[in-house]
C-alpha positions, -999 to 999 in steps of 0.1 A, spaced: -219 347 -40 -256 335 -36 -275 363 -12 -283 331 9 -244 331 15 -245 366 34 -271 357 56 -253 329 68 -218 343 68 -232 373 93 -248 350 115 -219 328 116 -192 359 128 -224 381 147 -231 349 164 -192 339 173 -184 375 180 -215 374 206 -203 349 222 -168 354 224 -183 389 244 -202 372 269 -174 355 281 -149 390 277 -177 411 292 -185 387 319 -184 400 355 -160 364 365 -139 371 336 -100 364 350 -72 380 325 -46 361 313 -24 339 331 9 358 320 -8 394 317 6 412 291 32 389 280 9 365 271 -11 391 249 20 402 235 30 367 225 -5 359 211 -7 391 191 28 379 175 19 346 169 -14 360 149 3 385 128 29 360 119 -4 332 106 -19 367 88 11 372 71 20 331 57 -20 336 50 -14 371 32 19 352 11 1 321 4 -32 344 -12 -2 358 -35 9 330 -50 -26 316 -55 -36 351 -67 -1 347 -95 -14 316 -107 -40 328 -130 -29 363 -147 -55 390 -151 -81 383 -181 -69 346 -186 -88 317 -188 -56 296 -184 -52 274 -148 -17 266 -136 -6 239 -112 7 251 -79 44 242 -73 62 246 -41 84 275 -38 103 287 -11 73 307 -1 62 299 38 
Protein backbone atom coordinates (compact mmCIF):
# COMPACT_ATOMS: atom_id res chain seq x y z
CA UNK A 1 0.00 0.00 0.00
CA UNK A 2 1.41 3.46 -1.18
CA UNK A 3 2.17 5.72 2.22
CA UNK A 4 -0.18 8.29 0.46
CA UNK A 5 -2.94 5.54 1.09
CA UNK A 6 -2.53 5.75 5.07
CA UNK A 7 -2.86 9.35 5.14
CA UNK A 8 -6.00 9.24 3.44
CA UNK A 9 -7.45 6.08 4.92
CA UNK A 10 -6.94 7.92 8.72
CA UNK A 11 -8.50 10.91 7.61
CA UNK A 12 -11.29 9.25 6.05
CA UNK A 13 -12.32 7.01 9.56
CA UNK A 14 -10.70 10.04 12.13
CA UNK A 15 -12.83 12.33 10.14
CA UNK A 16 -16.20 9.95 10.01
CA UNK A 17 -15.59 8.86 13.60
CA UNK A 18 -15.45 12.76 14.52
CA UNK A 19 -18.42 13.36 13.24
CA UNK A 20 -20.36 10.50 14.12
CA UNK A 21 -19.23 12.00 17.98
CA UNK A 22 -20.58 15.28 17.63
CA UNK A 23 -23.82 14.12 16.92
CA UNK A 24 -23.50 11.10 19.99
CA UNK A 25 -21.91 13.64 22.35
CA UNK A 26 -24.25 16.39 21.53
CA UNK A 27 -26.18 17.99 24.41
CA UNK A 28 -29.85 17.52 22.03
CA UNK A 29 -28.86 14.06 21.31
CA UNK A 30 -32.44 11.93 21.78
CA UNK A 31 -31.72 7.90 22.14
CA UNK A 32 -33.36 5.58 20.15
CA UNK A 33 -36.80 5.42 19.36
CA UNK A 34 -37.28 1.71 20.69
CA UNK A 35 -34.37 1.99 23.54
CA UNK A 36 -32.75 -0.95 23.94
CA UNK A 37 -34.64 -3.12 21.60
CA UNK A 38 -33.64 -1.27 18.92
CA UNK A 39 -29.78 -1.46 19.85
CA UNK A 40 -30.25 -4.95 20.44
CA UNK A 41 -31.74 -5.47 16.95
CA UNK A 42 -29.06 -3.33 15.23
CA UNK A 43 -26.20 -5.02 17.02
CA UNK A 44 -27.76 -8.41 15.54
CA UNK A 45 -28.33 -7.22 12.28
CA UNK A 46 -24.32 -6.11 12.23
CA UNK A 47 -22.84 -9.12 13.44
CA UNK A 48 -24.89 -11.11 11.08
CA UNK A 49 -23.36 -8.54 7.75
CA UNK A 50 -19.65 -9.17 9.73
CA UNK A 51 -20.13 -12.59 9.59
CA UNK A 52 -21.49 -13.14 5.47
CA UNK A 53 -18.48 -10.53 5.20
CA UNK A 54 -16.04 -12.81 7.34
CA UNK A 55 -17.51 -16.14 4.96
CA UNK A 56 -17.27 -14.43 1.79
CA UNK A 57 -13.24 -13.21 2.72
CA UNK A 58 -12.92 -17.19 3.05
CA UNK A 59 -13.81 -18.21 -0.05
CA UNK A 60 -11.92 -15.41 -1.80
CA UNK A 61 -9.05 -16.11 0.55
CA UNK A 62 -9.40 -20.31 -0.86
CA UNK A 63 -9.14 -19.24 -4.25
CA UNK A 64 -5.58 -18.78 -4.60
CA UNK A 65 -3.56 -21.39 -2.32
CA UNK A 66 -0.57 -20.19 -0.42
CA UNK A 67 2.72 -19.65 -2.69
CA UNK A 68 0.65 -19.98 -6.05
CA UNK A 69 0.66 -17.85 -8.81
CA UNK A 70 -2.40 -19.67 -10.19
CA UNK A 71 -6.07 -17.51 -10.19
CA UNK A 72 -9.28 -19.40 -10.02
CA UNK A 73 -12.77 -18.29 -11.09
CA UNK A 74 -15.22 -17.80 -8.26
CA UNK A 75 -18.20 -20.23 -8.49
CA UNK A 76 -21.23 -19.90 -6.38
CA UNK A 77 -21.51 -22.20 -3.56
CA UNK A 78 -23.95 -22.52 -0.97
CA UNK A 79 -21.87 -20.00 1.01
CA UNK A 80 -24.18 -16.84 2.11
Amino acid sequence: MPLRNIFKNCTYYWGFAAWMAYYINHPLYTPPTYGVQQVKLALAVFVICQLGNFSIHMALRDLRPAGSKTRKIPYPTKNP
